[in-house]
Structures are given as C-alpha cells and as structure tokens.
C-alpha positions as CSV (number, residue, x, y, z in Angstrom):
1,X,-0.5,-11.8,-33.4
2,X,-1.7,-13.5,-30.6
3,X,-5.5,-13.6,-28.6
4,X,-5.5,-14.6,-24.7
5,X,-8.7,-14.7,-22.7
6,X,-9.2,-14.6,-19.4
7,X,-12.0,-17.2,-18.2
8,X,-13.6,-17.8,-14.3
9,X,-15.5,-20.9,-13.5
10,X,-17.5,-21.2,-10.4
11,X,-15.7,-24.5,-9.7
12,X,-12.5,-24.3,-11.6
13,X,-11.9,-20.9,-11.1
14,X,-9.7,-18.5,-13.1
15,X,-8.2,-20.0,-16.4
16,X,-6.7,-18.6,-19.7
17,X,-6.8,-19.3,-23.0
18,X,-5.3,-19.1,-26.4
19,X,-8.5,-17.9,-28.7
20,X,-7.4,-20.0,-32.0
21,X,-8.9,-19.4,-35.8
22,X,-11.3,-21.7,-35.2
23,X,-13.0,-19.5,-32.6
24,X,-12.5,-22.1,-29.8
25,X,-10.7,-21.3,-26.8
26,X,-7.2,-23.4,-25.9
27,X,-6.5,-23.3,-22.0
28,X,-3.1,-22.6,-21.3
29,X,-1.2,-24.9,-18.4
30,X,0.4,-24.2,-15.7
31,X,-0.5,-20.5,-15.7
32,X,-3.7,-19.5,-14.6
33,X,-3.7,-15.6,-14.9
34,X,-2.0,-13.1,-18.2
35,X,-0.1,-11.6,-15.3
36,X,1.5,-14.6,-14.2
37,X,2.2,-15.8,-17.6
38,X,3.7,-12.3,-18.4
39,X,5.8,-12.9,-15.1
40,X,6.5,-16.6,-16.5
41,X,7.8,-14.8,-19.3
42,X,9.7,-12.2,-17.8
43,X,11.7,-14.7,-15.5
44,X,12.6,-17.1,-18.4
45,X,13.4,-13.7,-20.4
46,X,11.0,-14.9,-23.6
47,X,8.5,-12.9,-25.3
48,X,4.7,-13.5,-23.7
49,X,3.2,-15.1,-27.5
50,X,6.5,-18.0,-27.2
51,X,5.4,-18.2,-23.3
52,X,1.7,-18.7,-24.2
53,X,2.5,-21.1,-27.3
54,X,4.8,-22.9,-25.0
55,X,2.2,-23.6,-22.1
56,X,-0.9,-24.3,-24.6
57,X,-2.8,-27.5,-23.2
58,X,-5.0,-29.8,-24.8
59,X,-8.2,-28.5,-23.4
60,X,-10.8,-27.2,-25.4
61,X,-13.6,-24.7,-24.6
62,X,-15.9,-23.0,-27.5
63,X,-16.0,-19.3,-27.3
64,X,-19.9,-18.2,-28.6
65,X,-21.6,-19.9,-25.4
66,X,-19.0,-17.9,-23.1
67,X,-19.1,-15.1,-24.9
68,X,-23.1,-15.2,-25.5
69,X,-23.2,-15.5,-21.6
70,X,-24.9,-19.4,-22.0
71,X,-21.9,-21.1,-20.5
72,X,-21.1,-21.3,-16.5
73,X,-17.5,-19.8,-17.8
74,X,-17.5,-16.4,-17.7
75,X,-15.2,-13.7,-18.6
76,X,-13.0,-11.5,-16.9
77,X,-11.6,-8.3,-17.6
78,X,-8.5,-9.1,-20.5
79,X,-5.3,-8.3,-17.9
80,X,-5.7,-7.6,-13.8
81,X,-3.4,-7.6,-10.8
82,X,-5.4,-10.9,-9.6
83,X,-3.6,-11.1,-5.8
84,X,-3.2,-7.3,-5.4
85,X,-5.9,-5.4,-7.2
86,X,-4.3,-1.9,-5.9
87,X,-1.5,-2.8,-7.5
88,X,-3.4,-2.0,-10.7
89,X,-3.4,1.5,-11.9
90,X,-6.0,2.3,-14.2
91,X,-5.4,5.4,-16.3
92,X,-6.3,7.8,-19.1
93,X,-4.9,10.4,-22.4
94,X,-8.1,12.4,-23.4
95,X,-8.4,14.5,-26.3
96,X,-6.4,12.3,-28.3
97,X,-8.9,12.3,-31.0
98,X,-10.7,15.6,-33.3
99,X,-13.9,14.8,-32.5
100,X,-13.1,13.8,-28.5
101,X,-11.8,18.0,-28.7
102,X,-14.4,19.0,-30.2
103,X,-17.0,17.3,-27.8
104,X,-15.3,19.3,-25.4
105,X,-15.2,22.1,-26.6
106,X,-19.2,22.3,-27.2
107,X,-19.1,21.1,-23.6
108,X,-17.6,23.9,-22.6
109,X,-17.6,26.9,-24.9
110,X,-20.1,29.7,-23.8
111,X,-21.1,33.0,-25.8
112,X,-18.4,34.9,-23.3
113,X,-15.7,32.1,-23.8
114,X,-13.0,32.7,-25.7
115,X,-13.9,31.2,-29.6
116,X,-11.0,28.1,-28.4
117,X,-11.5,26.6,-25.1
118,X,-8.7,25.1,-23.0
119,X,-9.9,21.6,-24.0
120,X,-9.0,22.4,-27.7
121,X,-5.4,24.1,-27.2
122,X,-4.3,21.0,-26.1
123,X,-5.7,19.0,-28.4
124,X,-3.9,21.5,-31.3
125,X,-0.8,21.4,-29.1
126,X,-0.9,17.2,-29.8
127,X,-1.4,18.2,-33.3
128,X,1.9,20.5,-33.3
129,X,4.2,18.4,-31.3
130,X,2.5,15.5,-30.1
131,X,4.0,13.0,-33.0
132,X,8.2,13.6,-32.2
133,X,10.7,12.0,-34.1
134,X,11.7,8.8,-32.9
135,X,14.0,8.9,-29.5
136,X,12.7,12.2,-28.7
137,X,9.8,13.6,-26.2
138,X,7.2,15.7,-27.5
139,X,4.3,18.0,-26.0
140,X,3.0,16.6,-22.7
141,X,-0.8,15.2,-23.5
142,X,-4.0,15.3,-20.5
143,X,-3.9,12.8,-18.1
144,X,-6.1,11.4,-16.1
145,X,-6.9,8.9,-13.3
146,X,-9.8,6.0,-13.3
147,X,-8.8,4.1,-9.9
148,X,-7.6,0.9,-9.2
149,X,-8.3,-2.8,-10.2
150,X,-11.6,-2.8,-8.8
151,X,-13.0,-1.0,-11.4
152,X,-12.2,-3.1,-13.9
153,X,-15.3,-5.4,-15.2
154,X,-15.1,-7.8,-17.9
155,X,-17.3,-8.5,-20.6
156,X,-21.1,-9.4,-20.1
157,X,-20.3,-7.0,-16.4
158,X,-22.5,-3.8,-15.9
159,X,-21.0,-0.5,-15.6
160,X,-22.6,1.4,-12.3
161,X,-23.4,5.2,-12.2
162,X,-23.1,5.7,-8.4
163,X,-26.0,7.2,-6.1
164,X,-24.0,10.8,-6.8
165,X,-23.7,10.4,-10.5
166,X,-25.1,12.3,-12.5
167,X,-25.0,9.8,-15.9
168,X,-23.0,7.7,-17.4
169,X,-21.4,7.0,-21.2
170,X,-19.6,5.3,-23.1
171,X,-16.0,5.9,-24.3
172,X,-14.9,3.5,-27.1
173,X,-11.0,3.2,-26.8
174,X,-8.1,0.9,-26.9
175,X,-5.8,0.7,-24.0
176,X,-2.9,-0.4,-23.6
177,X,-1.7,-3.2,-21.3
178,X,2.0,-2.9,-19.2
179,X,3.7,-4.9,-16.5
180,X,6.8,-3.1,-14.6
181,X,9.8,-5.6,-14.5
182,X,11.9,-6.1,-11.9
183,X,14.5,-3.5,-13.0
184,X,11.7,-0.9,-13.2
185,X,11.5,-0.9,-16.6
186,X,7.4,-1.0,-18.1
187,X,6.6,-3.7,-20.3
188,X,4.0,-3.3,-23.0
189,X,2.2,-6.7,-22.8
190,X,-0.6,-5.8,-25.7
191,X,-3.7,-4.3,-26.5
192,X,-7.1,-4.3,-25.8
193,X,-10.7,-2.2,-26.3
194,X,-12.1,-0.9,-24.0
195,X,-15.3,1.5,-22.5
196,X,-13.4,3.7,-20.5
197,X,-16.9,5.2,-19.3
198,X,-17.3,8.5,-17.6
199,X,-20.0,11.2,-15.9
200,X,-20.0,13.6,-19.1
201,X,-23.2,15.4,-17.4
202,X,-20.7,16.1,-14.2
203,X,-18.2,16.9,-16.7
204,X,-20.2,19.6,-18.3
205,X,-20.5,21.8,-15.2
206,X,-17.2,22.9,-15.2
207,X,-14.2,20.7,-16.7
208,X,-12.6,21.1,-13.7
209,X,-15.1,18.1,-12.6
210,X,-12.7,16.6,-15.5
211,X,-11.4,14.3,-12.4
212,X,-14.2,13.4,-10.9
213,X,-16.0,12.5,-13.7
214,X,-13.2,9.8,-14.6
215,X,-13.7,7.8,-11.2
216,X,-16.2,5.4,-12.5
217,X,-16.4,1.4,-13.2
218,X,-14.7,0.9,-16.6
219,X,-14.3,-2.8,-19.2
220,X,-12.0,-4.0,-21.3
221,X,-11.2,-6.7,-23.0
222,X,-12.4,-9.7,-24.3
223,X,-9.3,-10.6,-25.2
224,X,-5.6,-8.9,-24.8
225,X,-4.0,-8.6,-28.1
226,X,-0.3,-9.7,-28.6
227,X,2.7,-8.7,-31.1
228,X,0.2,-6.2,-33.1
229,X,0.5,-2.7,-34.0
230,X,-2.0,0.2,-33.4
231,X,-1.3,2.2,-36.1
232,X,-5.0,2.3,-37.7
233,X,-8.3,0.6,-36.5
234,X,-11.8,1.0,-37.7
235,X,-14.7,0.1,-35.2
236,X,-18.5,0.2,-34.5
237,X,-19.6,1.1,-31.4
238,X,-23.5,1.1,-30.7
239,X,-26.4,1.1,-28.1
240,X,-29.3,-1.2,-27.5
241,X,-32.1,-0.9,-25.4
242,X,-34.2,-3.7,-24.8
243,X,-32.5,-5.6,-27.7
244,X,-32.6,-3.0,-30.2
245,X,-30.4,-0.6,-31.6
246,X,-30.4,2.9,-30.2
247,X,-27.7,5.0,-31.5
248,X,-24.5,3.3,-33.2
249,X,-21.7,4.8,-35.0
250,X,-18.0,3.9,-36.7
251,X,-15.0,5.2,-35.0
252,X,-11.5,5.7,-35.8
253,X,-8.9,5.3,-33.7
254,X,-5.0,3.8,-33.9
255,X,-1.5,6.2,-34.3
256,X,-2.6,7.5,-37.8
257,X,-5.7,8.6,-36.6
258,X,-4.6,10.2,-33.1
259,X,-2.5,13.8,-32.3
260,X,0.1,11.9,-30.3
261,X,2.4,8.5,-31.0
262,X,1.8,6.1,-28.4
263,X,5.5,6.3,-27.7
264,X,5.1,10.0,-26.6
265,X,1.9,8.7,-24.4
266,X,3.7,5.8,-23.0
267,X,6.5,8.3,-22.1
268,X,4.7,10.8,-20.1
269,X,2.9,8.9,-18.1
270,X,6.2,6.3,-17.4
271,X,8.2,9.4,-16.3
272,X,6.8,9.4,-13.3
273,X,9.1,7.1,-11.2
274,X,6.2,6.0,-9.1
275,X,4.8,4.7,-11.9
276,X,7.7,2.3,-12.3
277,X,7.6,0.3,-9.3
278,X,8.3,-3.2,-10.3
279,X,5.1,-5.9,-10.2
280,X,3.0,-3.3,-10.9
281,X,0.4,-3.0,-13.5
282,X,-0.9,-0.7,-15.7
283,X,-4.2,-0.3,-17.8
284,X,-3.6,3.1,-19.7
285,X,-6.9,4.4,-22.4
286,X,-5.6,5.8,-25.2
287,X,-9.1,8.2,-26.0
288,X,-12.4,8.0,-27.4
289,X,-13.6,9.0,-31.5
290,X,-17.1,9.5,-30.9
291,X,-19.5,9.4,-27.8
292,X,-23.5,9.0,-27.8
293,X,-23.7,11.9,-25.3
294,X,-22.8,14.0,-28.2
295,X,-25.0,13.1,-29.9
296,X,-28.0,13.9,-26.9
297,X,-28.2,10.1,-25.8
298,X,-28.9,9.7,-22.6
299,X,-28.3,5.9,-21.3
300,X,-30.9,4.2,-19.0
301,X,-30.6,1.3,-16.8
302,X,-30.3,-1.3,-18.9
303,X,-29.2,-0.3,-21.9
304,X,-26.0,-2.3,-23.5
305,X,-23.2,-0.3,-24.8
306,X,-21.6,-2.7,-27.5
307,X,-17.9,-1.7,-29.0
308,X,-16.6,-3.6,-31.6
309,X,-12.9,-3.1,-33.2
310,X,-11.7,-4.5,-36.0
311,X,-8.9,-7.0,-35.0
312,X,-9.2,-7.1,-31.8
313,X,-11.4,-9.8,-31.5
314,X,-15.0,-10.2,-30.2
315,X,-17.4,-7.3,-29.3
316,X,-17.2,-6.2,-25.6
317,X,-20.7,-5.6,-24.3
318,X,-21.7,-4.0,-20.7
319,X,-25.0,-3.1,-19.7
320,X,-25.6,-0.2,-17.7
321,X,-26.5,0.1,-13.8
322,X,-28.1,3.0,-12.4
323,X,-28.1,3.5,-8.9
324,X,-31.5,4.5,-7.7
325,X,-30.7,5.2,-3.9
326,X,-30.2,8.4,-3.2
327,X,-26.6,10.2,-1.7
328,X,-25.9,9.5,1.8
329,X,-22.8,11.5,3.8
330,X,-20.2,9.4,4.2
331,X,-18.9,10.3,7.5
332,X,-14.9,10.1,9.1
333,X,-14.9,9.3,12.4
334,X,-11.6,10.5,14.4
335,X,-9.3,7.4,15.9
C-alpha cells in the first residue's frame, strides 16, 4: 500500500509526495500532479506505486506542520484534473449503508406514507442483489451527481452552504479515485475519504430535492491510497465548535459493511459510455454510515467536521462556511 499527497506552495507551486512511515513527506520528481503520474504510468504501461517509487526524490518535507496548517505548504484535494477541472466528474452511490436508509427513511416517512418509503426499497433491493457473483451485474444502485472539479477542496479548505442553502452536513465516505485510459477503459487509481457534504434540510422537503441537495463543495483526501482493498474500515468522524467536541461517532464502512460490491458500483456508473471518454477523471463516493443531522445537529459557521478512517492516513478536517447574503435572481440575458 502506497500514500501520495498532493502539496501547493505559494512559490513552488503544486508538488507530490510519497507519505513514508516516518510521517514525513518524500517529493516525487519529475511529476508534479497524481494525474500526471497516473498518465506517466499509463504511457510506460506500469502500475502507479512502481511509477511513484520510481520517481521518489530526495526531498524531504514533514507532514504535522502541513497538516496542522503551520507550514506555507498547503494541501490539496488527494487527485484533481489540474489543467481541465471540467474534465473531473464528481459523483455519488447513496443508501449504500443501513443506517444512510434508514436516515432516509425518517426523512421521509409520514403517518400517510406507506410503512417503507422509496428510499428503503432500494436500499433492500442492494441487500437482495446488490453483491453478484463475480463477472456478473447486479441490481442498479442510486446515483447521483456533485459537479465538477471545482468543488473539490482539500484538507484545512471550508465547505460553503450557498446564499440558497438551507444547511449543510457532513457525509463521512470513501471514494474512489479513476482515470479513463486512452482505449476508454476506467482505471481505478485508489482510494480516499472523503466529506461528500450535502443540504439534508433541502433534502427533507421532498427527496425529489435529492439532486439538488448534492450540488455542494465537497473534500477528500489527505492522501490517495494505493494497492489497498476496501473490504472493511472502521472510522471516527466528529464535530468541533470552537475547539471542542460537539457530536462524534464511529462509522463503518468498506464491501463487508455495504449492500453493494464496489464492482457492481463501479459498473453502473462506467456503463454509461460518456463516462468513458479517455483523460477524463472520476471522483465517485461510495455512501455515508452515520450523519450528525440525524442525530438533530445543526452545523454553524465555523464549526470543523473532522473524519478520520483507519488506514487511510491522516484526519481530513473542513470547517464550515455559511453564506450570510441573501438570494439574488440570477438573470439570462438573450444573445
């Protein structure tokens, strides 16, 4: 298993790094991004930890000053499109997890609902044919779409609830990381947690708001994770608000703890030929475990979501941004 972190100076600008056992931070040479070295390694037809290992330098930085946000490095979100930000597709599979259903569910459910809301078939329909034997294609999961690369933010970045917002949470996740070759084919380059963060109060309205509650700012990283498995990870994800703990809770999350294989998510959202063009990239959340809004937090401005998984390196912290302004019409004027 491999670490790479993606680093910005105000002077030397964008670097990366191997994060070694030490906890110091090795910058690579010669590549300056993770998408060009996964293009390095896709062009020499080597794996991306033998690429990385191969164009380690002798630079050294350590990681607790960056990290702590006492360094003039900074760090950026794990893997971006760095030339073409559109070129980034930033995606989603909710009710992956029991308690990201049932969440839902209390969402929605009403005394003249039906006892099983829409939200919770789907999750029962993972549960019955979500996990297919290998080589074949199960039940199609919910999908959903974030935006583009601009929405990424790194760690140490705030998350913004927009003037129209109506809140803002946090979503502890891991999402995968992918690269289209040039034959089309999507390549998984790792792993990484994530806050996928959404407008749950928007979202409770009426779940068709489902898509509009998605298009918000989003983290991941610190660091991209190479040549692991997700087959089981245990987490913590908490908030603080000035400085001290507000609400925190474990998580579960990885294939054994999810209605659907990663294979069978991978799948239905790779069928799509447009989402095979080659150069792009992909950031796809696999779906949250637990959320503070169900448990009647509300975040203010300023509070820190913290999520912490266990391999998967350092916690990524964001604070939170609210817009105070209020809504203005956006107006379309004719050509």
């Amino acid at each position: 298993m491999l670490r790479l972190i993606q680093l910005q100076h105000p002077q030397q600008g964008r670097r990366l790094a191997i994060v070694e056992k030490d906890d110091r931070l090795r910058l690579l040479e010669g590549v300056y991004s993770a998408y060009e070295l996964a293009q390095s390694a896709l062009a020499r037809g080597n794996g991306l930890e033998e690429t990385a290992q191969g164009q380690a330098g002798r630079e050294v930085l350590e990681y607790e000053p960056i990290h702590s946000g006492s360094s003039a490095w900074r760090i950026v979100p794990a893997f971006d499109h760095p030339e073409e930000p559109a070129r980034c597709l930033v995606t989603g599979t909710g009710l992956t997890h029991k308690k990201s259903a049932e969440n839902r569910q209390a969402m929605h459910a009403t005394a003249q609902a039906a006892p099983v809301t829409d939200s919770m078939r789907m999750y029962q329909w993972g549960i019955e044919g979500g996990r297919p034997a290998t080589g074949k294609i199960g039940v199609a999961p919910e999908w959903f779409y974030k935006g583009c690369g601009t929405i990424l933010r790194g760690h140490g970045e705030p998350l913004e609830v927009p003037e129209f917002g109506l809140d803002g949470g946090e979503e502890a996740e891991v999402a995968g990381v992918y690269v289209v070759d040039n034959t089309g084919v999507p390549r998984r380059a790792g792993f990484v947690q994530a806050n996928e963060f959404s407008d749950h109060k928007f979202e409770q309205k009426n779940y068709l708001y489902l898509a509009h509650s998605k298009l918000r700012t989003c983290a991941i990283g610190p660091e991209l994770i190479i040549g692991s498995e997700f087959n089981s990870a245990r987490g913590k994800t908490k908030i603080l608000r000035k400085g001290k703990p507000l609400w925190e809770s474990e998580f579960f999350t990885g294939e054994k703890n999810m209605s659907h294989t990663i294979a069978n998510l991978e799948h239905h959202h790779f069928k799509y030929r447009a989402h095979r063009r080659p150069g792009d990239v992909h950031i796809h959340f696999f779906g949250a475990d637990v959320f503070s809004c169900g448990a009647g937090i509300e975040l203010k401005d300023g509070d820190v979501m913290e999520i912490e998984l266990d391999g998967f390196g350092r916690a990524l912290r964001n604070p939170i941004r609210i817009e105070s302004a209020k809504e203005k019409l956006v107006p379309v004027r004719p050509m």
